[in-house]
C-alpha positions as CSV (number, residue, x, y, z in Angstrom):
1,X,88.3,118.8,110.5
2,X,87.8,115.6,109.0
3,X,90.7,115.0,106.0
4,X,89.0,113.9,103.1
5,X,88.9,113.7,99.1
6,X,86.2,116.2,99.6
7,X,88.4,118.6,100.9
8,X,91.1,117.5,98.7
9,X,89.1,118.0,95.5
10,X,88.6,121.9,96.3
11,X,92.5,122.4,96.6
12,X,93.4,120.6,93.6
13,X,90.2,122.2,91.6
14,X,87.5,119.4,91.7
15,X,89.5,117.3,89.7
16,X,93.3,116.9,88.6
17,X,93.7,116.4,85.1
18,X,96.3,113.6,84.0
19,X,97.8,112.8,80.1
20,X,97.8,109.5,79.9
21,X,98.9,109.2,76.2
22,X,101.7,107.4,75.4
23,X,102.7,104.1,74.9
24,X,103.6,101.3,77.4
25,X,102.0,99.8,80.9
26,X,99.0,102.1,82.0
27,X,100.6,102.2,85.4
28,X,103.9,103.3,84.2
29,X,101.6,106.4,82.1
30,X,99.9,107.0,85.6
31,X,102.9,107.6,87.7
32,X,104.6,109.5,84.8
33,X,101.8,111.4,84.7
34,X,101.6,112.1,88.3
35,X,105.4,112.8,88.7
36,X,104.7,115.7,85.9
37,X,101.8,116.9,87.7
38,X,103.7,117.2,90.8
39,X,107.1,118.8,88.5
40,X,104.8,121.6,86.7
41,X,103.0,122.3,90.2
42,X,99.6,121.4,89.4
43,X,100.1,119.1,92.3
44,X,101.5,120.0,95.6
45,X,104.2,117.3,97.4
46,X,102.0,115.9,99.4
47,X,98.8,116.8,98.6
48,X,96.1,113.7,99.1
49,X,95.2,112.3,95.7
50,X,90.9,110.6,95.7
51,X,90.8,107.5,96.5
52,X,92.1,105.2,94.4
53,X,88.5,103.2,93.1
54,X,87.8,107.4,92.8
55,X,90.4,108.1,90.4
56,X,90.4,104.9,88.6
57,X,86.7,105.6,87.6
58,X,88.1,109.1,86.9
59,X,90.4,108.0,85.0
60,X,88.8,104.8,83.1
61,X,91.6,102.5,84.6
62,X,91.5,99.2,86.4
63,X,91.4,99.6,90.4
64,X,94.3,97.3,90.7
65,X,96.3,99.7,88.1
66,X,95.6,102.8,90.5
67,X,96.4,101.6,93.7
């Protein structure tokens, strides 16, 4: 079985949503936002997040900011 965001998106619901609100660096809000998402349990350790030009449309960031 091939290992993809596919496969990825149906564990984590189609989508994972992420609070970027806040002030500061958009990649600082990313990680913090990740790091909660993984803390509350919407996001398994080591689950496979999309690709990162994926979520950065997703999320309306930069590609550079994401990866």
């Amino acid at each position: 079985m091939v290992d993809s965001w596919v496969n990825s998106a149906e564990i984590l619901g189609s989508d994972l949503p992420l609070e970027l609100s806040g002030t500061g660096n958009r990649r600082a809000l990313l990680m913090a936002a990740l790091r909660e998402a993984v803390r509350s349990g919407r996001l398994a350790p080591g689950t496979r997040l999309p690709p990162y030009r994926s979520l950065a449309a997703d999320l309306g960031l930069a590609r550079n900011t994401v990866a």
